[in-house]
C-alpha positions as CSV (number, residue, x, y, z in Angstrom):
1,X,0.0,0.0,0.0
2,X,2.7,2.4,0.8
3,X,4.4,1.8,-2.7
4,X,1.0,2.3,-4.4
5,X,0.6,5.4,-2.5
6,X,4.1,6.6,-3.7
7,X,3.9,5.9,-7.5
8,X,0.1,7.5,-6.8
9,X,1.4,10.9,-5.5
10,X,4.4,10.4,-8.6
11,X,1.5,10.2,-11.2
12,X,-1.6,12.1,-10.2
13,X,-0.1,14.9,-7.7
14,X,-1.1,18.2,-9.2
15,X,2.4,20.8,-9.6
16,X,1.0,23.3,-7.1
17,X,0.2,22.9,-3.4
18,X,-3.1,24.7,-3.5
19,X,-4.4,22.0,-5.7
20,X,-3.6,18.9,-3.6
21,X,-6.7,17.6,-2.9
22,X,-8.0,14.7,-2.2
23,X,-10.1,15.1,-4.8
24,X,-6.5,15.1,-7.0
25,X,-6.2,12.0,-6.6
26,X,-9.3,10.2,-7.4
27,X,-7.9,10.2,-10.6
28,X,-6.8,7.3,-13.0
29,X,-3.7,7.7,-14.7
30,X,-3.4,6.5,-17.9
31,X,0.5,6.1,-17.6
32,X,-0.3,3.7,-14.3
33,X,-2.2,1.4,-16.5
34,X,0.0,1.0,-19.5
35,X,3.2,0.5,-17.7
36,X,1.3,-2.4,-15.7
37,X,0.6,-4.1,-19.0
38,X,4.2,-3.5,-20.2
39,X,5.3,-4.9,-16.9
40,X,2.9,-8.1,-17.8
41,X,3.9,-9.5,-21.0
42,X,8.5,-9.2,-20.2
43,X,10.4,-11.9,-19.5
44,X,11.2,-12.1,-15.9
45,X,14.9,-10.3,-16.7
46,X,13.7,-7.5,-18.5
47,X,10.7,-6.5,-16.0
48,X,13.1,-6.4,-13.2
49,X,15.5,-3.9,-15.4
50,X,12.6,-2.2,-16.7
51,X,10.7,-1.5,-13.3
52,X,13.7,0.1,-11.8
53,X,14.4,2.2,-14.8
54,X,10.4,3.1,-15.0
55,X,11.1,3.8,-11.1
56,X,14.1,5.5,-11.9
57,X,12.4,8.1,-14.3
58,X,9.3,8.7,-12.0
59,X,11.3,9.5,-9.1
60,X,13.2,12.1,-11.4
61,X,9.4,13.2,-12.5
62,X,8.5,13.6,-9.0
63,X,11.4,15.8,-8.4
64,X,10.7,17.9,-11.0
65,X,7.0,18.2,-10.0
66,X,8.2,18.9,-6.8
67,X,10.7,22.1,-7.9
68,X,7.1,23.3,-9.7
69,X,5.2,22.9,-6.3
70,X,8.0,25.3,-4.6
71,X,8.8,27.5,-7.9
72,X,4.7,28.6,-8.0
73,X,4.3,29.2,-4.5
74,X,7.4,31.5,-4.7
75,X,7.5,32.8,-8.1
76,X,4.6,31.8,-9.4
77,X,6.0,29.9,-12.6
78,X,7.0,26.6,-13.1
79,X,10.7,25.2,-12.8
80,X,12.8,25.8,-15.9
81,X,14.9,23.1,-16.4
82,X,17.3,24.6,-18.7
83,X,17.4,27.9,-17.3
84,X,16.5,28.5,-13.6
85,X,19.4,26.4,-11.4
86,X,21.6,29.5,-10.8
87,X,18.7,30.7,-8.9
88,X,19.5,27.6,-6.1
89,X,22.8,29.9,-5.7
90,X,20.7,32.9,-4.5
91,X,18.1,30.6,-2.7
92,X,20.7,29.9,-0.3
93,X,21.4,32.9,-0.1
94,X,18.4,34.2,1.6
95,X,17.5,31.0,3.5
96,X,21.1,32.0,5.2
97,X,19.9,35.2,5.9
98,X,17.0,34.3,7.1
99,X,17.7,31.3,9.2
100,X,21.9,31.5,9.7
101,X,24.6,29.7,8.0
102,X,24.4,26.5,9.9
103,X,20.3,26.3,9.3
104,X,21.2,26.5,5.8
105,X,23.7,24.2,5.5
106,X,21.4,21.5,7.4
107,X,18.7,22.4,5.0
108,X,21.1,21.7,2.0
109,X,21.8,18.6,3.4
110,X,18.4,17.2,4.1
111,X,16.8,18.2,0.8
112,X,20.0,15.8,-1.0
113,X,19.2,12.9,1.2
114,X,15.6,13.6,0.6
115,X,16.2,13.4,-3.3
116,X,18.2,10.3,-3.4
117,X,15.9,8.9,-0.8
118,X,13.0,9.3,-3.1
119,X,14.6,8.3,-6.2
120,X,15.4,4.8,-4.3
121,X,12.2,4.3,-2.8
122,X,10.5,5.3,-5.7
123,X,12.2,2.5,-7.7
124,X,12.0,0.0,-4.9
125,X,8.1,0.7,-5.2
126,X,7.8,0.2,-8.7
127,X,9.7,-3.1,-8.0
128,X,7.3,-3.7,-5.6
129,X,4.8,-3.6,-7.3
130,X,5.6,-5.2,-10.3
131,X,5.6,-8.4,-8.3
132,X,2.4,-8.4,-6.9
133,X,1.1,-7.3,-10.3
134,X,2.9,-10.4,-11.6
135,X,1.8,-13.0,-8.9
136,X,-1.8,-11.8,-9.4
137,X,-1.8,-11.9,-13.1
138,X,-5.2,-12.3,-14.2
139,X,-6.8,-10.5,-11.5
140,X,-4.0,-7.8,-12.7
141,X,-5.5,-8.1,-16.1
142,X,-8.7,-7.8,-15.7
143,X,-8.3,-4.7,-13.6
144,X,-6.4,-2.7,-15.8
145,X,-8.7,-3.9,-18.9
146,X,-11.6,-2.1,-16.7
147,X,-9.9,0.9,-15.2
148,X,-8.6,1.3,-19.0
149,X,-12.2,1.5,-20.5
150,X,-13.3,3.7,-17.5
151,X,-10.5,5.8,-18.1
152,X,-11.5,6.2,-22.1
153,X,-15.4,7.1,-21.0
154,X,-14.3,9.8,-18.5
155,X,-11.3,11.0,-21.0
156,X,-14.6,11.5,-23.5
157,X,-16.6,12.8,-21.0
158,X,-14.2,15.5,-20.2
159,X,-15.4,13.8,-16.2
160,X,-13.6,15.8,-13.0
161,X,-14.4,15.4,-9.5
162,X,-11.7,18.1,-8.7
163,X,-11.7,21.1,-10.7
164,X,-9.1,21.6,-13.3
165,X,-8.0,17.9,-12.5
166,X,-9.3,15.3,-15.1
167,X,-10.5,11.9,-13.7
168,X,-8.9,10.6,-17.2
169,X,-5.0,11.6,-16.0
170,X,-2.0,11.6,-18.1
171,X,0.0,13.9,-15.4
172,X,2.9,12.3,-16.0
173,X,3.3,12.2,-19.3
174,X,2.0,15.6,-19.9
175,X,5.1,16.4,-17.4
176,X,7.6,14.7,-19.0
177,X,6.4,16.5,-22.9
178,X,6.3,19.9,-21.4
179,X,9.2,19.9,-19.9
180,X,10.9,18.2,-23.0
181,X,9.6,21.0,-25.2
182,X,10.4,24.1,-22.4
183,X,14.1,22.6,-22.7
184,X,14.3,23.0,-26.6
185,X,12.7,26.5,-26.3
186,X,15.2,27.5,-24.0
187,X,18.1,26.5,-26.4
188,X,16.2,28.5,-29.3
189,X,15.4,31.5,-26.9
190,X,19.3,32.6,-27.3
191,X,18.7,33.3,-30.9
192,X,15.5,35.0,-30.8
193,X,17.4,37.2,-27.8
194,X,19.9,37.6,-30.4
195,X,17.4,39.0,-32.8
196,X,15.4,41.2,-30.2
197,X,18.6,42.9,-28.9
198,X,20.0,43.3,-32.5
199,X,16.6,46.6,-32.8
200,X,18.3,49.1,-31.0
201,X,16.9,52.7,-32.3
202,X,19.2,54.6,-29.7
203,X,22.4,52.9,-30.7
204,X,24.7,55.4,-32.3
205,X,22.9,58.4,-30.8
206,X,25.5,61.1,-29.9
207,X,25.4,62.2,-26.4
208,X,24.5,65.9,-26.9
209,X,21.1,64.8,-28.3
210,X,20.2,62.6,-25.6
211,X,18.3,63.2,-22.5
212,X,18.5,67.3,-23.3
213,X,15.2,68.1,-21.3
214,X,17.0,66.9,-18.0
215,X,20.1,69.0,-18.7
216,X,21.4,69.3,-14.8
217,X,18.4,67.7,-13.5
218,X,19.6,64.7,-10.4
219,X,17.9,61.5,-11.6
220,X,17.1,59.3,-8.9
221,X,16.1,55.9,-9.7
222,X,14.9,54.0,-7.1
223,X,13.8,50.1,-7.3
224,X,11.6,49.0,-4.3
225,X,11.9,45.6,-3.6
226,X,8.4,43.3,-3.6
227,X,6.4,46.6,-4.6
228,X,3.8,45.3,-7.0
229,X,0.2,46.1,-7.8
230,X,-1.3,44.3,-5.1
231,X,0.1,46.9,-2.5
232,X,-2.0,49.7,-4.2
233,X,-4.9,47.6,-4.8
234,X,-5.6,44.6,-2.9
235,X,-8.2,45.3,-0.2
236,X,-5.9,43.9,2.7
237,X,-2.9,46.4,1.8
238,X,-4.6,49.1,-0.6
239,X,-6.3,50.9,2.7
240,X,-3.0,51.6,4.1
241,X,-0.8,51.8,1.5
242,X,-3.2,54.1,-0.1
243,X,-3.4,56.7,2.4
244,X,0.3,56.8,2.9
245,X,0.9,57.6,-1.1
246,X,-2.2,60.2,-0.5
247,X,-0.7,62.1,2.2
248,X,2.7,61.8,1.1
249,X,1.3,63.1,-2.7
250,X,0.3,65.8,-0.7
251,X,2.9,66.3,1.7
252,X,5.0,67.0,-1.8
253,X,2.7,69.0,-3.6
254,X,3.3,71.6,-0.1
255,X,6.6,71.4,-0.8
256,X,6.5,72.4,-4.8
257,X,6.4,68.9,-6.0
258,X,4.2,67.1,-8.4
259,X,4.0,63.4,-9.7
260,X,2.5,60.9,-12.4
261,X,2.5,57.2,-11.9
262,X,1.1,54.3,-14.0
263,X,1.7,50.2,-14.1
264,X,4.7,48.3,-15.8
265,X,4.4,44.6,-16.3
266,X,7.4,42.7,-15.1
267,X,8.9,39.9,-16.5
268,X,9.2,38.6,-13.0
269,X,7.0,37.7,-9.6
270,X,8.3,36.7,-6.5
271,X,11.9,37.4,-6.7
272,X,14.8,37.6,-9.5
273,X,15.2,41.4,-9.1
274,X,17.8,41.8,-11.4
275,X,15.6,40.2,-14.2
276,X,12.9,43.5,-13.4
277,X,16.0,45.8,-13.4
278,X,17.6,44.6,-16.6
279,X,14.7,44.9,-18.7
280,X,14.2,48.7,-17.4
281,X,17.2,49.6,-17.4
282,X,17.8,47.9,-21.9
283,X,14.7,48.0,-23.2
284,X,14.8,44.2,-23.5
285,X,12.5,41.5,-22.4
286,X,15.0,39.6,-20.0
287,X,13.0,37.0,-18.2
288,X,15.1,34.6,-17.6
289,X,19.4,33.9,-16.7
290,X,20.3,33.3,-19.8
291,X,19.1,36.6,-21.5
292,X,20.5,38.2,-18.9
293,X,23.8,36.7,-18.9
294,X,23.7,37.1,-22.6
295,X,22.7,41.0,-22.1
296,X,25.8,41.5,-20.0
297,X,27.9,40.2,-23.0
298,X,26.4,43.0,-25.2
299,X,27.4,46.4,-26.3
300,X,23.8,47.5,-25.4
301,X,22.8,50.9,-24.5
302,X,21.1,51.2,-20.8
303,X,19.6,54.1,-19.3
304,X,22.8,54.2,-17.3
305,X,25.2,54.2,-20.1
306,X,22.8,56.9,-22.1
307,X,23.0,59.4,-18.9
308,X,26.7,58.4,-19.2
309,X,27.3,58.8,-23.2
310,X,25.4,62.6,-22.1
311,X,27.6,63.7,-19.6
312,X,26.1,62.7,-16.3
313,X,27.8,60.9,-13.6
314,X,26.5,57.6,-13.1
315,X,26.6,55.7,-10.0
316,X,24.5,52.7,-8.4
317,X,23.9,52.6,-4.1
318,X,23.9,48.7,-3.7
319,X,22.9,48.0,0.1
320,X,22.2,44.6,-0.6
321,X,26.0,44.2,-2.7
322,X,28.0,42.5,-0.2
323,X,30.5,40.6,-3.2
324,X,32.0,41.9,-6.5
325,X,28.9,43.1,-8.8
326,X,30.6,43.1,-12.6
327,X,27.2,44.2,-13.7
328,X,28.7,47.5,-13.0
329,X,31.3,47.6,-15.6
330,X,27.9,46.7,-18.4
331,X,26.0,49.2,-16.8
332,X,28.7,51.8,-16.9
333,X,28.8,53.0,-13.7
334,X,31.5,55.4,-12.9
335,X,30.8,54.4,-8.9
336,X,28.9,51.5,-7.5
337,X,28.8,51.9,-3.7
338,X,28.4,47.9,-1.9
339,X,27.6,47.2,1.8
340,X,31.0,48.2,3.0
341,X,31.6,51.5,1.2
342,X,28.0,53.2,2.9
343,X,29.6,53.4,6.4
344,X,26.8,51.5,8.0
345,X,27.3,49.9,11.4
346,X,23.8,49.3,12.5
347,X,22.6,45.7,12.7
348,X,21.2,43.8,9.8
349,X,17.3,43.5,9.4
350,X,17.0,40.3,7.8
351,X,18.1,40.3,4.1
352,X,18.6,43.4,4.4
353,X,22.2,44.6,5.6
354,X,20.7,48.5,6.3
355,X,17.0,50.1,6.2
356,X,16.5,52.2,3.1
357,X,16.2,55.3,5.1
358,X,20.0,55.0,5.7
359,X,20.6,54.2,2.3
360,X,19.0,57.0,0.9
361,X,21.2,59.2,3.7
362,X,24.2,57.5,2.4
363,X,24.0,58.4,-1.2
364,X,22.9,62.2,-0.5
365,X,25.9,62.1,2.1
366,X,28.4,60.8,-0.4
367,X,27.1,62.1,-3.7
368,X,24.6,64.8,-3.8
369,X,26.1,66.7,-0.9
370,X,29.5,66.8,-2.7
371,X,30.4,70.7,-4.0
372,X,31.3,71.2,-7.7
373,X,30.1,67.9,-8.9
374,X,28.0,67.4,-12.3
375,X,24.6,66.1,-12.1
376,X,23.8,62.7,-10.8
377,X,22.3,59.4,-12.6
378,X,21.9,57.1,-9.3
379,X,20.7,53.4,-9.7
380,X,19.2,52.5,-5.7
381,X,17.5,49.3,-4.9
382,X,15.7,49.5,-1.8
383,X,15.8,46.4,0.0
384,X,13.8,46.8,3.1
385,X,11.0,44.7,1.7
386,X,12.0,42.2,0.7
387,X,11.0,39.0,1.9
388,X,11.3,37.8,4.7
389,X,9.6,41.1,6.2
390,X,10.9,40.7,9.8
391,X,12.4,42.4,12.0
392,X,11.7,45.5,10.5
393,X,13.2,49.2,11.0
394,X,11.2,52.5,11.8
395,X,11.7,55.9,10.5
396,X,14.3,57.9,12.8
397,X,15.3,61.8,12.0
398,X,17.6,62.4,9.6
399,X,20.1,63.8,12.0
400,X,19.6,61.0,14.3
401,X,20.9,58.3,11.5
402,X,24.7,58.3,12.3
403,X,26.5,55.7,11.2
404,X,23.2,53.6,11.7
405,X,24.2,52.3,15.6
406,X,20.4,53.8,16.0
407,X,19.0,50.8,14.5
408,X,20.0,48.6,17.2
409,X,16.9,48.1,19.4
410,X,14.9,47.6,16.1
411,X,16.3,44.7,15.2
412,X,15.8,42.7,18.2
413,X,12.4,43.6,18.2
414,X,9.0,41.3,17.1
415,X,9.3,37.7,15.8
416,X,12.2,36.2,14.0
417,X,11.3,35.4,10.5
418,X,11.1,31.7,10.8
419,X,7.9,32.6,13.7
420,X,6.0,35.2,11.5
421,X,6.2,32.5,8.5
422,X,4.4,30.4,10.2
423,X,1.3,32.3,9.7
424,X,0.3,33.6,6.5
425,X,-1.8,36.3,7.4
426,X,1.3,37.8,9.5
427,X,3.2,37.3,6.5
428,X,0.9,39.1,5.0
429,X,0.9,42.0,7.6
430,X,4.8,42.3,7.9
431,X,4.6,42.6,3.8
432,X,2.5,45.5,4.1
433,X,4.6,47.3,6.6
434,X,7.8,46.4,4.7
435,X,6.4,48.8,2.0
436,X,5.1,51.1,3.7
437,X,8.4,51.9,5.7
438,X,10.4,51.8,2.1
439,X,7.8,54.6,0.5
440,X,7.7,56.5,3.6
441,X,11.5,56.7,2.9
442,X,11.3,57.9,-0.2
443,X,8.4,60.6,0.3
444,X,10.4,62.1,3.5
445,X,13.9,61.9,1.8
446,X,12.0,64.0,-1.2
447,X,10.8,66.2,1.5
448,X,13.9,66.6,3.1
449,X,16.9,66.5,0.6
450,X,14.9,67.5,-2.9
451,X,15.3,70.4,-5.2
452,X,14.6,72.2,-8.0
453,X,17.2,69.7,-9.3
454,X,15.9,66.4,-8.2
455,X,13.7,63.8,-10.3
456,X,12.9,60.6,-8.9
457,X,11.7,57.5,-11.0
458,X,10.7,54.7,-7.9
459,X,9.0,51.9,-9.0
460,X,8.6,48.1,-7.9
461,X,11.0,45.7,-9.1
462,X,7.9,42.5,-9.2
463,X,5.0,42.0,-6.9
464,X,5.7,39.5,-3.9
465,X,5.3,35.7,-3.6
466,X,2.1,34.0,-4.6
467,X,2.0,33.6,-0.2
468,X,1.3,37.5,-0.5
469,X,-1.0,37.7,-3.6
470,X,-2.3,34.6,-4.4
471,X,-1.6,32.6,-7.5
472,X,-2.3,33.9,-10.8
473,X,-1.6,37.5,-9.8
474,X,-0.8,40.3,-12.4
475,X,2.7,40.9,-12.8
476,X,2.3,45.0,-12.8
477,X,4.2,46.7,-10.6
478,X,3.6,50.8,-10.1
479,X,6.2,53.8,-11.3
480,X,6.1,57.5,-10.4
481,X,7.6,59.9,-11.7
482,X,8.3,62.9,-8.8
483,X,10.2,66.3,-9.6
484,X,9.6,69.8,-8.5
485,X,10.4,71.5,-12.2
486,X,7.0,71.3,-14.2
487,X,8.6,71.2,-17.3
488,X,10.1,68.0,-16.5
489,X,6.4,66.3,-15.9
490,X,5.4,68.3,-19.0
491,X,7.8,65.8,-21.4
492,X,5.4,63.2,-20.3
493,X,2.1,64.6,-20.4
494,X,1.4,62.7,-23.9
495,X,2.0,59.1,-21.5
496,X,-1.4,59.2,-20.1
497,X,-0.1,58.7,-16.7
498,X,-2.4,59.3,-13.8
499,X,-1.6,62.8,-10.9
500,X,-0.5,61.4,-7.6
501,X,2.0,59.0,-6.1
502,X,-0.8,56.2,-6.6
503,X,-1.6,54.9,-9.9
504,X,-5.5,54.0,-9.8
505,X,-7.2,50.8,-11.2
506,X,-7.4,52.6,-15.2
507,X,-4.2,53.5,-15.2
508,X,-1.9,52.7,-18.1
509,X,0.1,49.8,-18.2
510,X,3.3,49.2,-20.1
511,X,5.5,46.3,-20.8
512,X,8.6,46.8,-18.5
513,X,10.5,46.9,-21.4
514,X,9.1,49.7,-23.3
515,X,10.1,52.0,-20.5
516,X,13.6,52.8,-21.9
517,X,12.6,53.5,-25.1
518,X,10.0,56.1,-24.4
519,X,11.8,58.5,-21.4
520,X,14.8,58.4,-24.2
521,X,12.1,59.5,-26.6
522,X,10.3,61.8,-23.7
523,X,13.4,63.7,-22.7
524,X,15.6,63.5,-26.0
């Protein structure tokens, strides 16, 4: 029974945990009932082999089924087996920051022995089986000649007793095709990157023509980690985050400023940042590693390397940059500022190394504040919300920052990260408050450090995990556009874009990749 139960979960298990049901496996899988009739008619040899191979491949199955269950529930996608295993790199990454090095390591550990421990037993129970189908030959016969005609009627019938799962299954195999044909569009997708990032209108532009209606303007832009649609809009976090973007919208329009802000569509959801920031940044759809890593061995031009080619200086605050970043070299930074060049010595919240706030202090500390400089291009990710949302920091006064020592008490604060995940709807919660400490950032460091001078682009990177939204959420996240010259808000009054800090529900929505091309065109 326990073997049955295995090659049962291998067969019929749905590839996302919300769908496993019981009712997901009152199924009959067609695969099940050929591969006992294959089994039937070998010689005693060649079932033996054959079982353990067919055991063999539905263990590897299972695993793969099993990456999908944990890639939808974090990213909402399934498992790419050609292109997604450089993402186990930064996986272990933030389990170490959430749970410490040795947690990590244990975890590593147990998931191997849990692979190879289910790639054995799953072979063993194939084997298993295969005898008792064999010592019960007839009766085996018979069973599979019903359950095969049952299986044709409900296949016709289109029959379900779980919705979206088939009584008729063919899970397995489905599995197995998909994931054959995902692998040979993953070796074609280099070419039609190739082709895609061969278009390039702003090539060979010279630098005097570019960006002319932000000659001496600051340009801030500012990722926000996790900030996606559902933070404006769903009904748990809209509320909230809502009336902070309202008063803060006001708060700036006191102080001379005005805003637009609209939706971009990332090509990512629950994490892989640097996907979202890539295809701002070149005006290319990179949605996976190997776009990116072939983007990096281009020539193409960024929005960095354009401010650049025109005469700005470029630089990027990375708080979260705590080992070399060659990125910056592609994106032609003439600075790029890691963890250990911001002077921080507060404790770390989480992932993050330092709260935004002190981020944002930082760079107006070592760049803005500088006398006799040209004007600024600055590249910020803000990484106070991102996952896992606890501890988090508060907002402090700007004189009271220091070299961050102020911090302290915060971070021993509330629940570790491995208590709050333990219930979604704190998860949930400390999401919420995660963004609305980043964007309170940002609205007071407007307030306090901006200018005639300053123009802010902040937008979310991708929306959180599927934990946060649900499955099937959009992938918009929201951009603003913040500056105290009208002029500057006046290149952009043909976008459409909606007054405020807080795009409503009609406002437009562009491909994340489209962005480039049209503030080129905008301010050019």
């Amino acid at each position: 029974m326990l073997a049955a139960l295995l090659v049962l979960f291998a067969l019929v298990a749905p590839e996302q945990i919300s769908r496993l049901t019981p009712g997901a496996f009152t199924r009959i899988p067609v695969e099940g009932l050929l591969g006992v009739l294959l089994l039937l008619f070998l010689p005693a040899r060649a079932r033996r082999v054959t079982a353990l191979v067919l055991g063999a491949v539905l263990g590897l199955l299972t695993v793969v089924k099993l990456l999908d269950m944990g890639f939808f529930k974090v990213l909402d996608r399934p498992f790419d087996l050609v292109l997604d295993w450089i993402l186990f790199d930064d996986a272990l990454s933030v389990l170490t920051d959430s749970v410490g090095r040795a947690g990590a390591i244990g975890a590593v550990v147990v998931l191997v022995l849990l692979v190879v421990a289910l790639l054995v037993l799953m072979a063993l129970s194939v084997l298993r089986l295969t005898r008792v189908v064999v010592r019960h030959r007839t009766v085996s016969a018979r069973v599979v000649t019903a359950l095969g005609a049952v299986w044709v009627v409900c296949a016709v019938l289109g029959a379900e007793l779980a919705p979206g799962l088939p009584v008729a299954a063919s899970g397995a195999a489905d599995l197995a095709y998909d994931r054959t044909v995902q692998i040979r569009a993953g070796l074609r997708d280099q070419e039609t990157f190739a082709a895609e990032a061969a278009v390039d209108a702003f090539r060979d532009t010279p630098g005097d023509q570019l960006l002319t209606g932000l000659r001496g303007k600051d340009v801030v832009l500012a990722f926000v980690e996790s900030y996606g649609r559902d933070a404006v809009q769903d009904p748990e976090f809209a509320p909230q985050v809502g009336a902070l973007l309202d008063e803060g919208n006001r708060r700036l329009n006191a102080a001379g400023f005005a805003s637009r802000s609209a939706f971009l569509t990332s090509p990512t959801a629950g994490g892989g940042s640097w996907l979202a920031h890539a295809t701002l940044l070149s005006g290319l759809w990179i949605n996976n590693q190997q776009r990116y890593s072939n983007l990096l061995a281009s020539d193409r031009l960024t929005l960095n390397s354009a401010f650049r080619r025109a005469d700005w200086r470029t630089v990027a605050v990375m708080p979260a940059m705590t080992r070399p970043w060659p990125e910056g070299a592609f994106y032609q930074h003439q600075r790029v500022y890691g963890v250990g060049d911001l002077g921080y010595q507060g404790p770390r919240f989480s992932f993050a190394p330092m709260p935004d706030q002190y981020t944002l202090a930082a760079f107006e500390r070592l760049e803005r504040a500088q006398p006799d400089r040209p004007p600024l291009m600055a590249e910020i990710p803000l990484v106070s919300s991102h996952g896992p949302w606890a501890p988090l920091p508060r907002m402090v006064g700007w004189d009271e920052l220091g070299d961050g020592s102020v911090f302290d008490s915060m971070a021993r604060e509330g629940d570790p990260p491995d208590v709050v995940w333990r219930d979604a709807a704190r998860v949930r919660t400390e999401y919420r408050r995660s963004i609305e400490y980043s964007l309170t950032s940002l609205i007071s460091y407007v307030e306090k450090y901006g200018d005639d001078d300053l123009v802010l682009v902040f937008l979310g990177d991708h929306q959180p995990a599927p934990i946060v939204t649900g499955e099937g959420a959009s992938r918009d996240v929201p951009i603003t556009i913040v500056a105290r010259n009208r002029t500057v808000l006046d290149r952009i009054s043909g976008w459409g874009w909606q007054g405020g800090l807080r795009p409503g529900p009609q406002a437009p929505v562009w491909p994340m990749n489209a962005f480039r091309d049209r503030f080129l065109t905008a301010f050019g």
